[in-house]
C-alpha beads as a LAMMPS data file, in Angstrom:
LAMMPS data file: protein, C-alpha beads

269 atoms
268 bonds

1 atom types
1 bond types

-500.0 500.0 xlo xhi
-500.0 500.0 ylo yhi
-500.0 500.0 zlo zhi

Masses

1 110.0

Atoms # bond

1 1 1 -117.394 -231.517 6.225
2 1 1 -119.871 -234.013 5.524
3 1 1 -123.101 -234.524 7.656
4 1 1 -123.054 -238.475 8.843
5 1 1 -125.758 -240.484 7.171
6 1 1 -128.069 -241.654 9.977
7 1 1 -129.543 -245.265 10.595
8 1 1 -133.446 -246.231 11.208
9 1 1 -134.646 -249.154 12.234
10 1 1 -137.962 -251.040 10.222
11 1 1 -140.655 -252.490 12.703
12 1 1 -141.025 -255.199 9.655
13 1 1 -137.617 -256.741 11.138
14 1 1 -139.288 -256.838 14.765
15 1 1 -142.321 -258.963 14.185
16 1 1 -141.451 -261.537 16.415
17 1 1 -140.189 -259.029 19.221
18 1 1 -142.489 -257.304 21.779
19 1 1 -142.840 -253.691 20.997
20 1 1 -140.499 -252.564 24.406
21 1 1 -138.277 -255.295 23.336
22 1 1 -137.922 -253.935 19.296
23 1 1 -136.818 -250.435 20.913
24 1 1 -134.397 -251.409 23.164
25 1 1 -132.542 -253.533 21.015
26 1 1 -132.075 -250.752 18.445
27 1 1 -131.017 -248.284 20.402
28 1 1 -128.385 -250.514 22.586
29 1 1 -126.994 -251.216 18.598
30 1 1 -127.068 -247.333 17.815
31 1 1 -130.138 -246.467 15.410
32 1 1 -130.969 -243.343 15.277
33 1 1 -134.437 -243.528 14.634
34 1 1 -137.405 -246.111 14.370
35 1 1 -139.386 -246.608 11.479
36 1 1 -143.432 -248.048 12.329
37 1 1 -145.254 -249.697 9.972
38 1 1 -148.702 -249.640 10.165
39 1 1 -150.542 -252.654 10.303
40 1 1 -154.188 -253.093 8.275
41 1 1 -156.106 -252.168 11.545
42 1 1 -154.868 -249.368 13.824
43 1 1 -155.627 -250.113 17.413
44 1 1 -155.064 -247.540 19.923
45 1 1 -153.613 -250.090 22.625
46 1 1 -150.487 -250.666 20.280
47 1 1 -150.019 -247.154 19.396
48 1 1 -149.784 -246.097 22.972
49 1 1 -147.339 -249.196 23.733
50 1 1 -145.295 -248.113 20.654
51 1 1 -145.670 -244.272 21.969
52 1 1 -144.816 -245.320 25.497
53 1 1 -141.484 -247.748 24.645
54 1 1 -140.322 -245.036 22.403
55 1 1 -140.589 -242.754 25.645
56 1 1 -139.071 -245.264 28.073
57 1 1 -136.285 -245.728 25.730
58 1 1 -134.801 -242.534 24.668
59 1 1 -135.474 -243.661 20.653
60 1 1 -137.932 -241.359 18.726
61 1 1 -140.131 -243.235 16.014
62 1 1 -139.000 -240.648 13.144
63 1 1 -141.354 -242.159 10.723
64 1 1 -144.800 -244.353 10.049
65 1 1 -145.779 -246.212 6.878
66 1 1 -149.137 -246.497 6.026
67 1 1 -149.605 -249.598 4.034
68 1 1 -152.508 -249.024 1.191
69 1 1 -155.334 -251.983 1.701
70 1 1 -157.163 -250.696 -0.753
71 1 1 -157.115 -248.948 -4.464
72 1 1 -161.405 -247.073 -4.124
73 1 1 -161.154 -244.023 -3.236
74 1 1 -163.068 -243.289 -0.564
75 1 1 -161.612 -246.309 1.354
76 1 1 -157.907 -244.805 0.822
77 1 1 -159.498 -241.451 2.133
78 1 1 -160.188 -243.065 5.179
79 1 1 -157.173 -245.142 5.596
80 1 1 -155.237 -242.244 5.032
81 1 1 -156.677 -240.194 7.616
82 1 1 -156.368 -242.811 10.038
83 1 1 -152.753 -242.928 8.900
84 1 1 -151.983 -238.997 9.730
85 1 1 -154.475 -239.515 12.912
86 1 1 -151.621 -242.242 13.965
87 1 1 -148.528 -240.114 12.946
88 1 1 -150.333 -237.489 15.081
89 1 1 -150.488 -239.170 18.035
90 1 1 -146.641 -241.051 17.877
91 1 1 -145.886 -237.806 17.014
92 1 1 -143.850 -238.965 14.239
93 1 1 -142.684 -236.068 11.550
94 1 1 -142.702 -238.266 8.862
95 1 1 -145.528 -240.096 7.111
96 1 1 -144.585 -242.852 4.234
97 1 1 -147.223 -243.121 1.766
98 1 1 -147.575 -246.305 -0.636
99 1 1 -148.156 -245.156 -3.757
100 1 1 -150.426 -246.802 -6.101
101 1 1 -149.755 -248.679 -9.158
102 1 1 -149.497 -245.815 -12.157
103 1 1 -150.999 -246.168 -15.801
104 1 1 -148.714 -246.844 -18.085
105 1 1 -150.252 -245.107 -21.453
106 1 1 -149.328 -241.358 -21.040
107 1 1 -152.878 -240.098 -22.033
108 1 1 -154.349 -241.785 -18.895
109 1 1 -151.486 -240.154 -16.487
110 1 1 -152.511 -236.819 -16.066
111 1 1 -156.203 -237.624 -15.239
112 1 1 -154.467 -240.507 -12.494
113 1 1 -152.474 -238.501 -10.660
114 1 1 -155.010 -235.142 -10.410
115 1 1 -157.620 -237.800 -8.865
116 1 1 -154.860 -239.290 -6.735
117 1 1 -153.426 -235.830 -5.444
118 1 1 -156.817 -234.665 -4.958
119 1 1 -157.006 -237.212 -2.443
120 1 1 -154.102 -237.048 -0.501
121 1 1 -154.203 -233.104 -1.165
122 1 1 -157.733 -233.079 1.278
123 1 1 -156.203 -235.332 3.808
124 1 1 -153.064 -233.280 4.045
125 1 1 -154.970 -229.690 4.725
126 1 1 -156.320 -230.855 7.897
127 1 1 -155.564 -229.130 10.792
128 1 1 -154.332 -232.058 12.575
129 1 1 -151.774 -232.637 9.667
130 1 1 -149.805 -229.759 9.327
131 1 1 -146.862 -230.494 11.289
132 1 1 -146.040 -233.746 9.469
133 1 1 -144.206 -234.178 6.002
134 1 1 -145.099 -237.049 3.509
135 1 1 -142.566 -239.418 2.078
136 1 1 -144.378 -240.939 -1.230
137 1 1 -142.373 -244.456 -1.674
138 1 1 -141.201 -245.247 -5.007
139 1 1 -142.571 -249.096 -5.969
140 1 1 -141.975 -250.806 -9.039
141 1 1 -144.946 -249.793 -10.688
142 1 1 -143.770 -245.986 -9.913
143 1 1 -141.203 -245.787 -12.574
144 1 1 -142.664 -247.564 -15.215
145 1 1 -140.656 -248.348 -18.329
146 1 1 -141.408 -244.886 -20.187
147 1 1 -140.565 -241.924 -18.660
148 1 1 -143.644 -240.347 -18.199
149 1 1 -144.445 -242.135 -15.245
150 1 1 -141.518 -240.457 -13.374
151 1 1 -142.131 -237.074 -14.609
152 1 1 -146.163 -237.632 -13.093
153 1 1 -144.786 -238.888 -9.607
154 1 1 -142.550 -235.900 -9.703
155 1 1 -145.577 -233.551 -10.135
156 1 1 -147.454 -235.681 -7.366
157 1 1 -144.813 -234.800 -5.050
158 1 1 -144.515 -231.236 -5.934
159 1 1 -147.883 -230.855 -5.548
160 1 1 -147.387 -231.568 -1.680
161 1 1 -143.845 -230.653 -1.044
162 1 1 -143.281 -234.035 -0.422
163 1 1 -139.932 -236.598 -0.373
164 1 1 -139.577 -239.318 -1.614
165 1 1 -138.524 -243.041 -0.179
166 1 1 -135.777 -245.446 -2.940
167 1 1 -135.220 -248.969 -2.386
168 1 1 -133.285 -249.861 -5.280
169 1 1 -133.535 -253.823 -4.709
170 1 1 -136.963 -253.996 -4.436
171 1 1 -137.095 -252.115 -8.305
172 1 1 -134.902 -254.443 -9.357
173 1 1 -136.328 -257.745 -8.040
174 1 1 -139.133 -256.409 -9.528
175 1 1 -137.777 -255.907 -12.927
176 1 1 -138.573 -252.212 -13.044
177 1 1 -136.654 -250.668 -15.684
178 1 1 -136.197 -246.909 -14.782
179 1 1 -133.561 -243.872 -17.011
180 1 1 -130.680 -242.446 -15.293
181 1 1 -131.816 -239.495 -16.108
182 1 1 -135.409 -239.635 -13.769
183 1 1 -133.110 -241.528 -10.895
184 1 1 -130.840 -238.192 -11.073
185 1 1 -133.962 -236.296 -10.451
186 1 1 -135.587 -238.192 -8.085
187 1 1 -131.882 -238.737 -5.952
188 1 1 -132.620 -234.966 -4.873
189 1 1 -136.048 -235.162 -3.495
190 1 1 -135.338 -238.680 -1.352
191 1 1 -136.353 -238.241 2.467
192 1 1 -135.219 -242.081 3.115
193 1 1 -133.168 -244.984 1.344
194 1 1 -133.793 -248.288 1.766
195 1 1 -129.963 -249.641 2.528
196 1 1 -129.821 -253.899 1.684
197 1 1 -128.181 -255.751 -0.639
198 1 1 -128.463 -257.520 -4.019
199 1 1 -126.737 -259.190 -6.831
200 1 1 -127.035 -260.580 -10.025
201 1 1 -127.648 -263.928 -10.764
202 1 1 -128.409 -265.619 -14.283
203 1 1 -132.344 -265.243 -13.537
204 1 1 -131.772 -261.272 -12.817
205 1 1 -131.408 -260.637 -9.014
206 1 1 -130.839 -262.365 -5.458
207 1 1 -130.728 -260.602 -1.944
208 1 1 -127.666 -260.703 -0.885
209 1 1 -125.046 -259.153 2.110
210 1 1 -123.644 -255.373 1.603
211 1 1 -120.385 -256.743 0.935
212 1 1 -121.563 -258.940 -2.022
213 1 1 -124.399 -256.438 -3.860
214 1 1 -123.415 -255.290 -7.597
215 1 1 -126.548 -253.001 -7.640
216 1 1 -124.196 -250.003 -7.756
217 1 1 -125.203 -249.108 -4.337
218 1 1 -122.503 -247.320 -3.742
219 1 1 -123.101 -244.525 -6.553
220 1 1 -126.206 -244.209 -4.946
221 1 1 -124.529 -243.568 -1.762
222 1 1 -121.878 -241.336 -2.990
223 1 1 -124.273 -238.957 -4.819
224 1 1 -126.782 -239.130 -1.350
225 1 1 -123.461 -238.029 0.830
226 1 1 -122.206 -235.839 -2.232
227 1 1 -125.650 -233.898 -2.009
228 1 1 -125.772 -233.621 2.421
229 1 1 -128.374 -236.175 2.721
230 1 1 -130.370 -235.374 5.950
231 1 1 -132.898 -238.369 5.400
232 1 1 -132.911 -241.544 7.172
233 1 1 -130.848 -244.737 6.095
234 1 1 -133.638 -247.875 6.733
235 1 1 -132.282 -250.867 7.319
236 1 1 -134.389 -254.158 8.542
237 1 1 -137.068 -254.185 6.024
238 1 1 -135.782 -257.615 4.926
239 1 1 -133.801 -259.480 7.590
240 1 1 -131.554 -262.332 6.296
241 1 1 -132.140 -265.779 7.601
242 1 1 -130.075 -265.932 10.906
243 1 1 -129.247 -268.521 13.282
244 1 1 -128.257 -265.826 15.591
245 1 1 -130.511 -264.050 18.043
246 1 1 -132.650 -260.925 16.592
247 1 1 -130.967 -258.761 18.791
248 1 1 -127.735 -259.629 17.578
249 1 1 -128.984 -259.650 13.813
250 1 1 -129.937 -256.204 14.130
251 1 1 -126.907 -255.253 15.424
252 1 1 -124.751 -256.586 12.439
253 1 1 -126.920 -255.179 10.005
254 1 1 -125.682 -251.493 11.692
255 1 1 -122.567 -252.789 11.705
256 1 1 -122.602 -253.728 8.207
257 1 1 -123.821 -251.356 7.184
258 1 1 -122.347 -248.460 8.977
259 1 1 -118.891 -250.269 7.266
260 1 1 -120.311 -250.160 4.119
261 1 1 -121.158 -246.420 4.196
262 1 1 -117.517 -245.663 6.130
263 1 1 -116.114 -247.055 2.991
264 1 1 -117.825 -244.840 0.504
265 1 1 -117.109 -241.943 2.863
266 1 1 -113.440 -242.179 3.033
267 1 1 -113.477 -242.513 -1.326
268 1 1 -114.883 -239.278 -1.575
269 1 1 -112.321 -236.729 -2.787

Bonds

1 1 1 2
2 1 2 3
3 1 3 4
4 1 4 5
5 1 5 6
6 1 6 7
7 1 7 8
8 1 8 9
9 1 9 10
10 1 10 11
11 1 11 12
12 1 12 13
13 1 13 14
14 1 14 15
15 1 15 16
16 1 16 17
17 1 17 18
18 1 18 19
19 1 19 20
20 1 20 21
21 1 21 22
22 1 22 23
23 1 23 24
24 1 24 25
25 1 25 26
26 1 26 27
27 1 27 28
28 1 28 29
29 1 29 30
30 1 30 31
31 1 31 32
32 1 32 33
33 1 33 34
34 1 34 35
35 1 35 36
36 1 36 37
37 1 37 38
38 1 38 39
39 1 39 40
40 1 40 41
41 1 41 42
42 1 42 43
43 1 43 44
44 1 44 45
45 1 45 46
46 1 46 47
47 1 47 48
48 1 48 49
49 1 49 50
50 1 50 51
51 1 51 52
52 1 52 53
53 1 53 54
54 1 54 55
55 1 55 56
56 1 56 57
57 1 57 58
58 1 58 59
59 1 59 60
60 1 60 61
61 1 61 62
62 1 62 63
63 1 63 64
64 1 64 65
65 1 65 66
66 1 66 67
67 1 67 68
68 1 68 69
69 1 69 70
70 1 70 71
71 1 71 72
72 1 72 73
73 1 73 74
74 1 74 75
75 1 75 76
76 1 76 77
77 1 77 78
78 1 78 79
79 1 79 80
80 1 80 81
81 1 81 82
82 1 82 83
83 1 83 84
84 1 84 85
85 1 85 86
86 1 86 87
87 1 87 88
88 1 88 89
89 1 89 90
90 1 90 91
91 1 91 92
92 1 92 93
93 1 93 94
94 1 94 95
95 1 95 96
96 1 96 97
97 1 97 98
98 1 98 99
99 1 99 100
100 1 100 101
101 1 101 102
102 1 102 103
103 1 103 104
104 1 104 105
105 1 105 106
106 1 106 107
107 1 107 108
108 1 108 109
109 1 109 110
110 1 110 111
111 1 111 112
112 1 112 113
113 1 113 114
114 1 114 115
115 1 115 116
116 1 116 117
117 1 117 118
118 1 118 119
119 1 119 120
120 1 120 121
121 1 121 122
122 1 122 123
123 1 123 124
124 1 124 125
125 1 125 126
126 1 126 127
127 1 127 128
128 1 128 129
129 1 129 130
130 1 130 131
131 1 131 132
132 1 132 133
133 1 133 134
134 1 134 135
135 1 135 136
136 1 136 137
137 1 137 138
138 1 138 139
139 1 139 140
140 1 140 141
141 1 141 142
142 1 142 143
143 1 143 144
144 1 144 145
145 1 145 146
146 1 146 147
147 1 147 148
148 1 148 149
149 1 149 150
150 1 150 151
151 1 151 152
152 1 152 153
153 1 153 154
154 1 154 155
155 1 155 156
156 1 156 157
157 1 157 158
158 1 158 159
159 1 159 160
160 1 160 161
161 1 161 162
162 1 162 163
163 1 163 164
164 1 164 165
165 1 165 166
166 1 166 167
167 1 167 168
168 1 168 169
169 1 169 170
170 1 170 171
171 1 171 172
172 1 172 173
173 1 173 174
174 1 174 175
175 1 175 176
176 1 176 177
177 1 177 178
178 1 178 179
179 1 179 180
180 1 180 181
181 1 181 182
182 1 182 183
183 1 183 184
184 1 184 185
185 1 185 186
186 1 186 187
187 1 187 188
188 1 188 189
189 1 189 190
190 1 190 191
191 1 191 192
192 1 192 193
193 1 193 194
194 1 194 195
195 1 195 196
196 1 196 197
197 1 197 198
198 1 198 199
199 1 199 200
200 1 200 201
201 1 201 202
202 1 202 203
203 1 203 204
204 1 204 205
205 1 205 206
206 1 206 207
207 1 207 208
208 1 208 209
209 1 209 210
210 1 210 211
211 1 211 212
212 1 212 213
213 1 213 214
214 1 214 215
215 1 215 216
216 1 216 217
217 1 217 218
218 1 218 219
219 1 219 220
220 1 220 221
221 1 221 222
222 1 222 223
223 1 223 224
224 1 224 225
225 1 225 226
226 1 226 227
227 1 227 228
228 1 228 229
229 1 229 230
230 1 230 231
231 1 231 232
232 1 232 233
233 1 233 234
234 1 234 235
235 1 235 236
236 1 236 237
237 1 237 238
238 1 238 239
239 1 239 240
240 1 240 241
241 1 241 242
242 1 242 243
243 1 243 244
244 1 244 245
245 1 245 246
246 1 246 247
247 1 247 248
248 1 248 249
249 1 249 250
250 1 250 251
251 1 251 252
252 1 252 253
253 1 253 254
254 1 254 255
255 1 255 256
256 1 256 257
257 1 257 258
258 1 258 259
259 1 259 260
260 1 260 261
261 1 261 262
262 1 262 263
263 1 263 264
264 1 264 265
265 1 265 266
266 1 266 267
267 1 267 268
268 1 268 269
């Protein structure tokens, strides 16, 4: 039997909300989890209130996102330690890393990602980091349009033991052309999948509901289910425009998207 997918919540759809408030209403929908995004200055009062409505609630934060501010290194040193200092103290298993834009001449590739691994390599040996596992996300400039920029960011993440985080729409708004052939690789190191929809349009792509993407989601899905996915689904990362409360927005994207997958489920063989 299949393992259910499980649901996670983005912070990004709860800017509006007070941090107590952004908890409760995902776990009255039914998320599973609750995924922080870090903001460009990390101030202790709003990890403790984060910390403390996660407590009060009964809904673990299962992952943090630290958003790169900067491309120097010794400025994403720091950030990045102030990143794992945060996951720390959430206690949050999971830390998303933003990975920077790649070269995309293979002779400059191999030099790229030894200084970038070297990097996140010193940050990640710390004492205080040992319990936590990274999540590299995949942007458009990951997958660049030759394949050697997949086969780097799949020696990044080996280097670390690391996962990987897909949203498919954002590639393709984007215009990042990737093979099916470094997508099949990369489908079996993903620790979370961006879940929103998409479709074409005579200009290349629109956001649009689950019900109306042709981005293929669904193979995506299939192959995830096929292969006992035990990451996080993340919805909320880009709310549609709503006339309806955010509390009830939330809840139909779950809804939505718990159909969507229940679909997909029951066409498996």
């Amino acid at each position: 039997m299949k393992q259910m997918l499980r649901f996670a919540l983005s912070s990004q759809a709860c800017s509006q909300a007070t941090c107590k408030d952004a908890f409760t209403y995902a776990a009255e929908a039914g998320y599973q989890g609750y995924h922080l995004v870090l903001g460009s200055s990390l101030k202790e009062t709003e990890l403790a209130e984060a910390k403390r409505a996660s407590q009060e609630v009964g809904l673990g934060i299962t992952s943090v996102e630290w958003v790169r501010q900067s491309q120097s290194s010794s400025d994403m040193k720091q950030e990045l330690e102030n990143a794992i200092e945060a996951a720390v103290a959430l206690k949050a298993p999971k830390l998303v890393i933003g990975a920077s834009a790649r070269p995309v001449k293979p002779a400059e590739m191999t030099m790229y990602f030894q200084r970038e691994a070297q990097i996140i390599g010193r940050a990640l040996d710390s004492e205080k980091a040992q319990d936590i596992e990274v999540c590299i996300k995949i942007q458009p400039q990951t997958l660049a349009h030759d394949h050697y920029s997949s086969i780097g960011l799949l020696q990044l993440i080996d280097r670390f033991s690391a996962q990987l985080i897909l949203d498919p729409v954002e590639l393709c708004m984007h215009g990042a052309d990737y093979s099916v052939t470094a997508l099949r690789a990369i489908h079996d190191r993903l620790g979370m999948f961006v879940l929103r929809g998409a479709k074409h349009t005579t200009d290349g792509f629109e956001e649009a509901s689950l019900s109306q993407t042709t981005l293929y989601l669904q193979q995506h899905l299939a192959r995830l289910i096929e292969k006992d996915f035990r990451g996080f689904l993340l919805l909320g990362t880009h709310l549609p425009d709503s006339h309806h409360s955010l509390q009830d927005t939330i809840g139909e994207e779950l809804r939505a998207a718990t159909e969507f997958v229940r679909e997909i489920t029951e066409s498996q063989p």
